[in-house]
N, CA, C and O of each residue as an XYZ file, in Angstrom:
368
protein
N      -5.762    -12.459      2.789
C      -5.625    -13.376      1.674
C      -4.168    -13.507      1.281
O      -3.354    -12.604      1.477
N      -3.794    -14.969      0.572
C      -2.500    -14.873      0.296
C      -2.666    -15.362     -1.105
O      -3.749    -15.469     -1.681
N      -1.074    -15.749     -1.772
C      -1.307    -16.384     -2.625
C      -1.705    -18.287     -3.082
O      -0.805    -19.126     -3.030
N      -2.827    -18.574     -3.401
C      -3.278    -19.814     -3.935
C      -3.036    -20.365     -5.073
O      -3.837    -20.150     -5.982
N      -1.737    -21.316     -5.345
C      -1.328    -21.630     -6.496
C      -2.928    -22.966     -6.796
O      -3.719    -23.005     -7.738
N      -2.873    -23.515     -6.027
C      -4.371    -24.749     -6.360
C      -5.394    -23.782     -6.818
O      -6.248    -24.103     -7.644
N      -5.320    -22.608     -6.295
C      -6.403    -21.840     -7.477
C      -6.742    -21.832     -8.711
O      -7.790    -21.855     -9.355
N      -5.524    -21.792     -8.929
C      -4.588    -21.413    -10.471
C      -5.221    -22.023    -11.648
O      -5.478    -21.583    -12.768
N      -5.488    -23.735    -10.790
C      -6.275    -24.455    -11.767
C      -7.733    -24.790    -11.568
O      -8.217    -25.891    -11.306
N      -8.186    -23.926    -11.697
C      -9.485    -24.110    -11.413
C     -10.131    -23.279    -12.591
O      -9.755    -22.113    -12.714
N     -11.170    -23.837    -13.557
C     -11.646    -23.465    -14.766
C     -12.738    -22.267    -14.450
O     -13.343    -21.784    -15.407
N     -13.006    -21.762    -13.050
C     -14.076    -20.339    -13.333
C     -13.499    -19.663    -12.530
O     -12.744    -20.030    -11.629
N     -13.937    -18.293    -12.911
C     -12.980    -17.299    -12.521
C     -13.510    -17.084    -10.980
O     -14.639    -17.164    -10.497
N     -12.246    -16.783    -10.417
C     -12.440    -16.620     -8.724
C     -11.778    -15.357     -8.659
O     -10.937    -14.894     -9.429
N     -12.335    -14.816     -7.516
C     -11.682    -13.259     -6.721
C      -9.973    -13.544     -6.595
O      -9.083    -12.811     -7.028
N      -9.795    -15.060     -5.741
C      -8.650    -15.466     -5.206
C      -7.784    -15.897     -6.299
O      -6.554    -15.910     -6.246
N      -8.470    -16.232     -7.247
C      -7.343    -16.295     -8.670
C      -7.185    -15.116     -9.462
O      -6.336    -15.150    -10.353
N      -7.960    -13.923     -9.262
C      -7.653    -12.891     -9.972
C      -5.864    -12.374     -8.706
O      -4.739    -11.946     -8.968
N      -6.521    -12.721     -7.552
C      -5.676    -11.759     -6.775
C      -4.625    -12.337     -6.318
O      -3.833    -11.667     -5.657
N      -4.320    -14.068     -6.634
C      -2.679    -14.458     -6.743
C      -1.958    -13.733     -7.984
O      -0.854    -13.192     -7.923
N      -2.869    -13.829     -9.246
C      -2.129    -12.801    -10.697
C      -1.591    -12.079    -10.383
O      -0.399    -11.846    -10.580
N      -2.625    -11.337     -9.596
C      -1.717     -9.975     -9.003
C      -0.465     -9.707     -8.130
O       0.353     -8.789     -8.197
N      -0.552    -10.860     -7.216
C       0.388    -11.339     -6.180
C       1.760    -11.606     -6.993
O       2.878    -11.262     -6.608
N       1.465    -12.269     -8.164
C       2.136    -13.070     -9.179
C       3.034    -11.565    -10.022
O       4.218    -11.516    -10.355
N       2.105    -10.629    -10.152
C       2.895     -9.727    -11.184
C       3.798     -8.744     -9.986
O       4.933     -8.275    -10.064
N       2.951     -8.682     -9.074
C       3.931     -8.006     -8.357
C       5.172     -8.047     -8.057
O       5.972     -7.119     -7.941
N       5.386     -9.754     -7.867
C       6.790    -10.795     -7.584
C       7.538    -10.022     -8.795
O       8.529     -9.413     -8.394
N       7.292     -9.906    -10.186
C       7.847     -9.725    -10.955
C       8.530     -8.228    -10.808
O       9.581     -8.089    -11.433
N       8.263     -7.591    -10.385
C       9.173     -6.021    -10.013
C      10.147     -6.338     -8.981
O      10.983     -5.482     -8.692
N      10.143     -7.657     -8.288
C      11.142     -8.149     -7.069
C      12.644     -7.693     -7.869
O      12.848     -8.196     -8.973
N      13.640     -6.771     -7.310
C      15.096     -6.946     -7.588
C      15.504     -8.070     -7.545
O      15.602     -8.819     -8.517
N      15.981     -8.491     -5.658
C      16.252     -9.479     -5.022
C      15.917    -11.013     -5.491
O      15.328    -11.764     -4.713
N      16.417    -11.551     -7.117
C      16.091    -12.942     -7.521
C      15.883    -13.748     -6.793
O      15.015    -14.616     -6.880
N      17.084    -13.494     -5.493
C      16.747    -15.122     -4.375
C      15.697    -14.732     -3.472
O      15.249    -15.510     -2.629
N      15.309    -13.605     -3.614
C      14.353    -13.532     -2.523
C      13.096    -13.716     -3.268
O      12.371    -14.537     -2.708
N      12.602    -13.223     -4.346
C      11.863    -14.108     -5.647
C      11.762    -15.346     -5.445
O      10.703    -15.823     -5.036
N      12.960    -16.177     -5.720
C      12.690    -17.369     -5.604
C      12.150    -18.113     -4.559
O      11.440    -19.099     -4.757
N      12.669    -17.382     -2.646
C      12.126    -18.065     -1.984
C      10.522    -17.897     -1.566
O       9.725    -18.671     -1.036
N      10.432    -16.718     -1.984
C       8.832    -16.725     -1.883
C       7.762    -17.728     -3.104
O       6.778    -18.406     -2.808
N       8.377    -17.514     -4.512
C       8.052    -18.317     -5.198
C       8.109    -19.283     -4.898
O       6.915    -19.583     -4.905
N       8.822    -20.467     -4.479
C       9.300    -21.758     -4.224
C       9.153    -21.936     -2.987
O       8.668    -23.033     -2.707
N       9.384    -21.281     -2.150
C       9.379    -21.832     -0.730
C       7.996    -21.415      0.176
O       7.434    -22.229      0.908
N       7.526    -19.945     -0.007
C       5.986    -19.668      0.240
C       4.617    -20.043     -0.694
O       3.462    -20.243     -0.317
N       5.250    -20.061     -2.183
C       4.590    -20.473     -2.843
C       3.867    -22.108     -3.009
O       2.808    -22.731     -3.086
N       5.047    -22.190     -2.995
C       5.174    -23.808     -3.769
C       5.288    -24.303     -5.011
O       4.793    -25.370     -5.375
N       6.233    -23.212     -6.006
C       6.040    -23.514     -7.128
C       7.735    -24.390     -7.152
O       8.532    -24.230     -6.228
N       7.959    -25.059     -8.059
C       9.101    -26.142     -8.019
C      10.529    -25.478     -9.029
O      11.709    -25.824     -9.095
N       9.349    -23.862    -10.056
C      10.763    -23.404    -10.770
C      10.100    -22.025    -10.749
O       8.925    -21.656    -10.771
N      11.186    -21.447    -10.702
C      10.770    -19.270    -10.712
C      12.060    -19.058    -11.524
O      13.102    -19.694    -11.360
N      11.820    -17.931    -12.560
C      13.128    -17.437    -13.018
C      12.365    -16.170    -13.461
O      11.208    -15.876    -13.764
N      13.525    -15.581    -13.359
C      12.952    -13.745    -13.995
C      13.512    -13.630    -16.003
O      14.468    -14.283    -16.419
N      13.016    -13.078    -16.543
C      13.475    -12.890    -17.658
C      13.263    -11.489    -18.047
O      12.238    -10.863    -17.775
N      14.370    -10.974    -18.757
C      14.539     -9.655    -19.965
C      14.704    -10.102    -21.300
O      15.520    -10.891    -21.775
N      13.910     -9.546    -21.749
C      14.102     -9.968    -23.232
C      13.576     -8.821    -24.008
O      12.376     -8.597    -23.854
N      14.329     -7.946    -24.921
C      13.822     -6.870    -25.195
C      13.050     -5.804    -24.919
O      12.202     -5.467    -25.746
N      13.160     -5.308    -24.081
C      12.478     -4.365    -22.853
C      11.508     -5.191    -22.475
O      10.648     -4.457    -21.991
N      11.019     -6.694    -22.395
C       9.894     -7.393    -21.780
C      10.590     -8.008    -20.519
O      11.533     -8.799    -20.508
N       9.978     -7.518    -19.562
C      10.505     -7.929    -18.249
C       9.379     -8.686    -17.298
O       8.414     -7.954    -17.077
N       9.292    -10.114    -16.637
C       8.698    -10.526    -15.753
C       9.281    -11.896    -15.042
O      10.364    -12.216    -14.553
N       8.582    -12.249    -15.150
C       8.919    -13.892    -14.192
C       8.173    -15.285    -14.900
O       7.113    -15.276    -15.525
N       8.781    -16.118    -14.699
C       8.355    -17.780    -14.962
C       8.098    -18.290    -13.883
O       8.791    -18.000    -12.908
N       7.203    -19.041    -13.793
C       6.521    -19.450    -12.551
C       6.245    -20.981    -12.564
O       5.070    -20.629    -12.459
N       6.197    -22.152    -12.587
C       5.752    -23.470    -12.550
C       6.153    -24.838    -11.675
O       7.184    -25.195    -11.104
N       5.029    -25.337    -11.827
C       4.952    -26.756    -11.115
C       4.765    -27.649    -12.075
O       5.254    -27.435    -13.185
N       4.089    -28.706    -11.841
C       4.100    -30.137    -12.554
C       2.371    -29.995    -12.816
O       1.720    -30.979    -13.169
N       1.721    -28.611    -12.587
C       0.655    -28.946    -12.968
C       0.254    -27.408    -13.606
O      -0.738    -27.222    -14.311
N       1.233    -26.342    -13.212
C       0.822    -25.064    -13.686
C       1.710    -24.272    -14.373
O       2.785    -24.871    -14.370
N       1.812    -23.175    -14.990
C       2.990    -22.092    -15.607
C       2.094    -20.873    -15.770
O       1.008    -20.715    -16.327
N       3.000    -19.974    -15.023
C       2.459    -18.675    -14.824
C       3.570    -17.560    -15.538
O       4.724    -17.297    -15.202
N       2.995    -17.191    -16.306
C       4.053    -15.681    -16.934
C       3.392    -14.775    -16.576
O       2.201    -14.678    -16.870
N       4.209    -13.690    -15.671
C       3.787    -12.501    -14.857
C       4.423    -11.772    -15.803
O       5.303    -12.253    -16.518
N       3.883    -10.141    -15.896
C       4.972     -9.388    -16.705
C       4.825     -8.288    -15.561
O       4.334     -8.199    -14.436
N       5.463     -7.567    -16.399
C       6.318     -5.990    -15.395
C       4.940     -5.305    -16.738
O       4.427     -5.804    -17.740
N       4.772     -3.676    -15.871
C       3.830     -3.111    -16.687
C       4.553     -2.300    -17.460
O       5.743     -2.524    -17.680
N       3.893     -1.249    -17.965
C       4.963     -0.419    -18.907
C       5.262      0.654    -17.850
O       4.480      1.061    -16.991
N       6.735      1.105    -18.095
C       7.816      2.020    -17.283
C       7.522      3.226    -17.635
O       7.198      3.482    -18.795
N       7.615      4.418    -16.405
C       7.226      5.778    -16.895
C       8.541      6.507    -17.917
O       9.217      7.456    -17.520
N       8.708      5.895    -19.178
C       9.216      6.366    -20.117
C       8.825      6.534    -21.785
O       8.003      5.854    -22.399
N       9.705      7.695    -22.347
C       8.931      8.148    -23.255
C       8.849      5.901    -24.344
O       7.932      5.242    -24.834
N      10.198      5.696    -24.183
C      10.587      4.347    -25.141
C       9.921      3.301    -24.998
O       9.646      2.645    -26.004
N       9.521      2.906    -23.808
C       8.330      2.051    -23.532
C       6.378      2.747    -23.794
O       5.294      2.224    -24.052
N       6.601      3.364    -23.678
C       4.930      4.494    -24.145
C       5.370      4.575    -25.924
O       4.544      4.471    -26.831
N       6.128      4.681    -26.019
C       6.055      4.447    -27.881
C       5.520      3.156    -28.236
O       4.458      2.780    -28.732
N       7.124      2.293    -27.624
C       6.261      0.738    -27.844
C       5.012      0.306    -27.836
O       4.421     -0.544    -28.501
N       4.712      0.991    -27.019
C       2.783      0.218    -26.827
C       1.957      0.875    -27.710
O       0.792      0.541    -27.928
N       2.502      1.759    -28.202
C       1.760      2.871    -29.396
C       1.869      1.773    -30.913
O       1.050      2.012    -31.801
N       2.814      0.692    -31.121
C       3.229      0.649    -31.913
C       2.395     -0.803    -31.992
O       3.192     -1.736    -31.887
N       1.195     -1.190    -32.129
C       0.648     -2.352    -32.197
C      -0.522     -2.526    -33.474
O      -1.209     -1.653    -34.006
N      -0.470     -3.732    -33.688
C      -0.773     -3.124    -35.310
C      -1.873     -4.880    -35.176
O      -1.623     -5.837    -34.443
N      -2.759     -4.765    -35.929
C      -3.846     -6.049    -35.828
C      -3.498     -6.808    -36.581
O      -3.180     -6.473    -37.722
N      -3.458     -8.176    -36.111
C      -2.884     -9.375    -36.977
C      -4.005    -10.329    -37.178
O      -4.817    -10.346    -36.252
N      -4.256    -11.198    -38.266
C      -5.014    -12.061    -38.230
C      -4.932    -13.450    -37.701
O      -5.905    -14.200    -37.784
């Protein structure tokens, strides 16, 4: 199996759309941006990929003219990220 961006849009849940997500979050631990991008864009087929940091939130942007995918990075084996996730509080 590979990744299926035409999956992506499809309204019931499929095996093959759970397991591009995955394909999808994995991209997001990629160092190598251009090599990110060419799998994104060039194996993929998506038309824009960019990685983002933004306050210890780390993943990727993903889109075409018909989809947008935000992959994230999971939490890091550290004590500062394991606090963070401790720190979630219910909003209405």
């Amino acid at each position: 199996h590979s990744f299926s961006r035409g999956e992506l849009l499809q309204p019931d849940f499929s095996w093959q759309n759970s397991f591009s997500l995955a394909l999808a979050s994995e991209l997001a631990y990629q160092v190598d941006v251009e090599a990110m991008k060419v799998t994104a864009t060039g194996e993929w087929g998506f038309t824009f990929a960019e990685p983002f940091d933004e306050k210890d939130t780390e993943g990727v942007v993903l889109s075409d003219d018909n989809v947008v995918v935000l992959a994230f990075r999971g939490t890091e084996m550290n004590v500062r990220d394991w606090i963070g996730n401790l720190k979630v509080l219910a909003t209405n």
